[in-house]
C-alpha positions as CSV (number, residue, x, y, z in Angstrom):
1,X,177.3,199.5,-64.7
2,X,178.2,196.2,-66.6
3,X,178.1,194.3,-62.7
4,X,174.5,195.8,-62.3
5,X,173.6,195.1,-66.1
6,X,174.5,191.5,-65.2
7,X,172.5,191.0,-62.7
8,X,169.5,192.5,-63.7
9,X,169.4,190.3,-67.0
10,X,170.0,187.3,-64.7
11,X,167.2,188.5,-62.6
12,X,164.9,188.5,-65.8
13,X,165.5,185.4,-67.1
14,X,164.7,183.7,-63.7
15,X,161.9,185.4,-63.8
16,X,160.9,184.7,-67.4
17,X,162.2,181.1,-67.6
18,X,164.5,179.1,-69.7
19,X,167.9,181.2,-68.6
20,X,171.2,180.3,-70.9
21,X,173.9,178.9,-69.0
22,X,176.0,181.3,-70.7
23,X,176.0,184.6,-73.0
24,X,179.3,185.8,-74.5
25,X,179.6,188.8,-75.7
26,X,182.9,190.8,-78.2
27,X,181.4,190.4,-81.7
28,X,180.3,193.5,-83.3
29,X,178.4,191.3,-86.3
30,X,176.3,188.4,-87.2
31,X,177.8,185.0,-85.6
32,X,177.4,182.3,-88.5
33,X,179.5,179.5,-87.0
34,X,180.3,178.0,-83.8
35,X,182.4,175.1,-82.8
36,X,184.3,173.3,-79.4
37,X,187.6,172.1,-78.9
38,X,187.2,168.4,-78.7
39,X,188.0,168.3,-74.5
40,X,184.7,171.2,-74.2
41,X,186.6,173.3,-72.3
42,X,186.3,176.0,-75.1
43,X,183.7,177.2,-77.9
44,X,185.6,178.7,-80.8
45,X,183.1,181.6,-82.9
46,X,183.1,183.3,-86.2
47,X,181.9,186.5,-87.0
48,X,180.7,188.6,-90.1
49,X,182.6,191.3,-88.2
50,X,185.9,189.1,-89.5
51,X,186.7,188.0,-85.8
52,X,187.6,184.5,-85.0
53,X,187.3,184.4,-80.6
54,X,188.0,181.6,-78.0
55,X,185.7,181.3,-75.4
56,X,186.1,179.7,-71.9
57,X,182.9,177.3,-71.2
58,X,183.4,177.7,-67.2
59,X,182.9,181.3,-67.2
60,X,182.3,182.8,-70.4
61,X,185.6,184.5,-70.6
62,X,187.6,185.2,-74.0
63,X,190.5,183.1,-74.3
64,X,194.0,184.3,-75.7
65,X,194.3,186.4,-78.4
66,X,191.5,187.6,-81.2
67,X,192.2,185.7,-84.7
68,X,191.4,188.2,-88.1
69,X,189.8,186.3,-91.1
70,X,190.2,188.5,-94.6
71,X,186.5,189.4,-94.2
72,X,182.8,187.7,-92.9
73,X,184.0,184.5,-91.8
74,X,181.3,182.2,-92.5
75,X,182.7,178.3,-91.5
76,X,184.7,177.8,-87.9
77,X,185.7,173.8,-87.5
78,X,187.6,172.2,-84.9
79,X,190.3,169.2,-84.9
80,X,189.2,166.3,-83.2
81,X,193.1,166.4,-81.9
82,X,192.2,169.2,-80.2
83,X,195.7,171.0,-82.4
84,X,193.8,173.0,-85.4
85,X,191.0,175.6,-86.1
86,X,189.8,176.0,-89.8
87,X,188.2,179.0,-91.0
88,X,186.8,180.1,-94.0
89,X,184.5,182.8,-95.5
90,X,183.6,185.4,-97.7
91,X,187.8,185.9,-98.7
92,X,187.2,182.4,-100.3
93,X,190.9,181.0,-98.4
94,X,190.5,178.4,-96.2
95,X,192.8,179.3,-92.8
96,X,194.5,177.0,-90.2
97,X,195.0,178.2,-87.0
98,X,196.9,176.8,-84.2
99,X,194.5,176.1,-81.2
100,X,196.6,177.2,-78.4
101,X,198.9,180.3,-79.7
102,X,196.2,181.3,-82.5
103,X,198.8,181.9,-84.6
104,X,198.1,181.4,-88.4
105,X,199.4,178.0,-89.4
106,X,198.9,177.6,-93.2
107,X,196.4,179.3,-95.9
108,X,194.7,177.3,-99.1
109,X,193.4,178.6,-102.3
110,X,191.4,177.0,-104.9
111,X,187.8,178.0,-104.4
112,X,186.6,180.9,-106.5
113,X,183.4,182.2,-104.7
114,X,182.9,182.3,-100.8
115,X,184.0,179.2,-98.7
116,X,180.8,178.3,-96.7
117,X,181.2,175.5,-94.9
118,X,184.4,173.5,-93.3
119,X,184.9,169.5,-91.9
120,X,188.2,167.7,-90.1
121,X,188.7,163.8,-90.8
122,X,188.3,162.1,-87.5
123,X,191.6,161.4,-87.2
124,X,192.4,166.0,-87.9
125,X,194.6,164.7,-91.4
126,X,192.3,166.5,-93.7
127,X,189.8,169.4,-93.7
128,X,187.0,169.7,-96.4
129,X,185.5,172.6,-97.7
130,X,182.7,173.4,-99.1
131,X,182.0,176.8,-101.4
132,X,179.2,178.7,-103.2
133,X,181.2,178.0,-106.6
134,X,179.2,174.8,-105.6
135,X,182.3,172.6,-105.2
136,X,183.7,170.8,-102.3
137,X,188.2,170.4,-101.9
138,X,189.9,168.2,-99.5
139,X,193.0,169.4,-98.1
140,X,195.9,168.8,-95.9
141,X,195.4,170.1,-92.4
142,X,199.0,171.1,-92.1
143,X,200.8,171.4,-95.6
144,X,197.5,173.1,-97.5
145,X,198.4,170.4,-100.6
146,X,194.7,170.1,-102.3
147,X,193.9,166.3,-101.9
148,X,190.8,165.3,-103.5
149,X,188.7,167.5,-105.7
150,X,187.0,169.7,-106.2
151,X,184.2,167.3,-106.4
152,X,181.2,168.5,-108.8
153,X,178.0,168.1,-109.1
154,X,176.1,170.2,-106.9
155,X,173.4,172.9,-108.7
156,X,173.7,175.3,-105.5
157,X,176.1,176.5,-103.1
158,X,177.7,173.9,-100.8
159,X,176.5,175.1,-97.4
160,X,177.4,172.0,-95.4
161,X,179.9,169.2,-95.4
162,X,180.7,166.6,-92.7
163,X,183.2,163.5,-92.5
164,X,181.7,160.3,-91.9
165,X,182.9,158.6,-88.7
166,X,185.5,156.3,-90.3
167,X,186.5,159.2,-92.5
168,X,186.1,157.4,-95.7
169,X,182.6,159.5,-96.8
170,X,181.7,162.7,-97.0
171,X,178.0,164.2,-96.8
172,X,177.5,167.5,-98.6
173,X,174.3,169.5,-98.8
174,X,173.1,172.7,-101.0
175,X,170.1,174.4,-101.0
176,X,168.6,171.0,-102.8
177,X,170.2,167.7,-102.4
178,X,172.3,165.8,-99.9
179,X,175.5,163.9,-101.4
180,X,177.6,161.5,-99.8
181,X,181.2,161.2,-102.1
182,X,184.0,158.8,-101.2
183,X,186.5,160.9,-99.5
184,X,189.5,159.8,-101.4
185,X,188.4,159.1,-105.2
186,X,186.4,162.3,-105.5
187,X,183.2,160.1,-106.5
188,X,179.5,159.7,-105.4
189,X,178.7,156.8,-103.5
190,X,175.1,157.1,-103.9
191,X,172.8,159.0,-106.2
192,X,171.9,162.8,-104.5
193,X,168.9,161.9,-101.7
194,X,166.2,164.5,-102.2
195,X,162.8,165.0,-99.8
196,X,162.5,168.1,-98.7
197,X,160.7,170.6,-100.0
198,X,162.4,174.0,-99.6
199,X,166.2,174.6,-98.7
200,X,168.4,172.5,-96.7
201,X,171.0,174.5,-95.0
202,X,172.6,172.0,-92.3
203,X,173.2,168.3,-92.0
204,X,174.9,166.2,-89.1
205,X,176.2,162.3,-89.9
206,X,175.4,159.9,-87.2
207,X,178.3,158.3,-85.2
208,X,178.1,155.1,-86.7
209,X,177.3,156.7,-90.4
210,X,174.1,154.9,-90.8
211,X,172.1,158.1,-91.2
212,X,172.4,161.6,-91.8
213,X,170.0,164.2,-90.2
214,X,169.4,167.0,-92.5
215,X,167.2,171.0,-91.7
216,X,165.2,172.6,-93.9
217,X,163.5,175.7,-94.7
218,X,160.5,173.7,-95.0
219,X,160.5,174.2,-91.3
220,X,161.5,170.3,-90.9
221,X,164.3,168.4,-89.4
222,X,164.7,164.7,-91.3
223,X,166.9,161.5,-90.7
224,X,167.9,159.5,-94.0
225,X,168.9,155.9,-94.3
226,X,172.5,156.3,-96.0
227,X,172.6,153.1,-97.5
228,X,168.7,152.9,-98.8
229,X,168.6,156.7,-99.6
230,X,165.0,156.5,-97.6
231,X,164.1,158.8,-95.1
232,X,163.8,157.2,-91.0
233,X,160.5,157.9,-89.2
234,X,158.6,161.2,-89.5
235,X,159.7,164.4,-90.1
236,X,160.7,166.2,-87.2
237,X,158.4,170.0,-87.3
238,X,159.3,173.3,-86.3
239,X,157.5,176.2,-86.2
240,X,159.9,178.1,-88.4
241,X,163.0,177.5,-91.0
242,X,165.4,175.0,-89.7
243,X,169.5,176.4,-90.2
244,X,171.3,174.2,-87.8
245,X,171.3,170.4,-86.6
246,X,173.7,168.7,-84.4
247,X,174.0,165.1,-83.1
248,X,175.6,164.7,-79.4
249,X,178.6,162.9,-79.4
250,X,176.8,160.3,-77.6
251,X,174.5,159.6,-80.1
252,X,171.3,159.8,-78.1
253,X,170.5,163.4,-78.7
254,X,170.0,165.9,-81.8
255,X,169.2,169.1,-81.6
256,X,168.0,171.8,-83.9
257,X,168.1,175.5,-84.1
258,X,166.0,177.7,-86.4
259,X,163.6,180.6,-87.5
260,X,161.5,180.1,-84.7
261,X,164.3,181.8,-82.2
262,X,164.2,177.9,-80.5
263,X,166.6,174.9,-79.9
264,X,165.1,172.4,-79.9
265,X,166.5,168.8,-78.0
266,X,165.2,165.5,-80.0
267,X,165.6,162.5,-78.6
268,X,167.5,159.6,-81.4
269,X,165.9,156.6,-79.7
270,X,162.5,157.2,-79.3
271,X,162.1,160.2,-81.6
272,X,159.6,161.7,-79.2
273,X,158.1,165.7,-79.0
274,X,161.0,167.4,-78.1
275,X,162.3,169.8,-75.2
276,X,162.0,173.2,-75.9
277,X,164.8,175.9,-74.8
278,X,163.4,179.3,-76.1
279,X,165.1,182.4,-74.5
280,X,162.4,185.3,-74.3
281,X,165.1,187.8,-75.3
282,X,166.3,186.5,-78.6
283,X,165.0,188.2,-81.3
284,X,166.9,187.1,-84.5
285,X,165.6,184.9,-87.0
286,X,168.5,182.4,-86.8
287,X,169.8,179.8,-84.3
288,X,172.9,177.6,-85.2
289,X,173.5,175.3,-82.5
290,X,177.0,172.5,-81.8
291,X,177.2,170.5,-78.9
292,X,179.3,169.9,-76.0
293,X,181.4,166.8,-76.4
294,X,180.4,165.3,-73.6
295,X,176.8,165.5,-75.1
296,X,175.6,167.3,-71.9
297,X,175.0,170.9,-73.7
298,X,174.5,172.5,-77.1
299,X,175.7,176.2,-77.7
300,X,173.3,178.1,-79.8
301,X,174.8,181.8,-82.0
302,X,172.1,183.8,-83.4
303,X,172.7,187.2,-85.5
304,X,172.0,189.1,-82.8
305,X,175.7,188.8,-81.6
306,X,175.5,186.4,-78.6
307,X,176.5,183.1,-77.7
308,X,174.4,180.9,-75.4
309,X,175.3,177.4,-73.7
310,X,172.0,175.3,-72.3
311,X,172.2,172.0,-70.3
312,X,170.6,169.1,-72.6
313,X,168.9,167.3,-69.2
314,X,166.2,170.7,-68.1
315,X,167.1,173.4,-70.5
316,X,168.6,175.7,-68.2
């Protein structure tokens, strides 16, 4: 029955159009994070159904054993040393797992309300956290010893954090304002940068930390100058909120995930209308989207329990 199930969704999305590469299927809840190990060969997911899974990007098959948060995991990140998995959620602990056995490497405590979002340093030393107690700690990837923070001064929950490339900044965002904080001192670099209209809920830093690319609920994606605080070219529209962006490790793509039950592909250099990969049977309201490190194809987890990989070049 599953064989013939198979094949007759492949059979409709051929005929419909826009087919994901691949659908992955084991959660039993809303999946609010995705993230790949740094050689692309797997996708690592968390679940409100308190699940942390492996996935093989080949074929779609689960990967060693299932990893148990304390409750909704809400943040999945992924060492660029290819060694760690951090986790974090609604138990408000911070987890390191080891990539390969999935066995539970070291716990940290400190935030009082949900953790929501989770970085690595570039060089997989440190992982930040950010937390609905509107705070943001830096830790030790492998001893848990609380590094810098918590840095203060955001008015909402902390619902994105990202590492600069050189490691030395990090960019924050709540439902308001994007901050960028020296990584070490626990300080702003740059007064908050504020332009959109509604809720941000995602932001990405460029590989050569010259801009950040933040969504919105205003239904608008936006690139800001880091040093000048001033936003790059127009805003980038959607036909629905914005949750998710992502810049490919190459630097030439960034894509964006939403309301509107699209990812959308944008390309960096030219900023022109973007490719649109829309799959006719996904009904949630929600798209969060990471791409493959070779920049080649962005995964996409929606709350209606699936996982889908597309190929950045035709949207197949």
């Amino acid at each position: 029955m599953s064989r013939l199930y198979d094949t007759a969704r492949n059979a409709y999305w051929s005929v419909r159009g826009a087919r994901p590469r691949l659908v992955l299927h084991g959660h039993t809840g809303f999946i609010q994070s995705v993230a790949f190990l740094p050689d692309g060969k797997q996708v690592i997911s968390g679940s409100e159904d308190g699940s942390i899974r492996a996935w093989r990007v080949e074929d779609g098959e689960e990967v060693g054993t299932v990893m148990m948060g304390g409750g909704w995991v809400m943040a999945v990140a992924a060492s660029s040393d290819g060694r760690w998995i951090a986790t974090g959620g609604k138990d408000r602990i911070v987890t390191i797992w080891n990539a390969t056995t999935h066995e539970k490497v070291v716990e940290m405590e400190g935030h009082t309300s949900s953790v929501e979002s989770l970085a690595f340093s570039p060089d997989s030393a440190r992982v930040a956290s950010g937390s609905s107690d509107r705070t943001v700690i830096v830790w030790s990837t492998t001893t848990g010893e609380r590094l810098a923070g918590p840095l203060k001064g955001h008015f909402w929950e902390v619902v994105c954090v990202q590492f600069s490339p050189g490691g030395d900044r990090i960019a924050t965002c709540d439902y308001r304002d994007l901050h960028i904080w020296h990584s070490h001192i626990s300080e702003l670099i740059i007064p908050p940068i504020r332009g959109h209209t509604s809720i941000i809920f995602s932001i990405a830093v460029s590989h050569d930390g010259q801009f950040v690319t933040s969504g919105s609920w205003d239904c608008t994606t936006r690139l800001w100058d880091t040093a000048t605080r001033q936003q790059i070219g127009p805003a980038l529209q959607h036909d629905n909120t914005v949750q998710s962006v992502a810049i490919s490790s190459d630097g030439r793509h960034l894509a964006s995930g939403g309301g509107d039950k699209k990812v959308r592909i944008w390309s960096l250099q030219r900023i022109v209308p973007p490719s649109v990969l829309k799959s006719t049977l996904t009904t949630s309201n929600d798209a969060f989207v990471a791409f493959l490190p070779d920049g080649k194809q962005v995964i996409s987890g929606s709350n209606e329990r699936t996982i889908r990989a597309w190929r950045v070049e035709d949207g197949d």
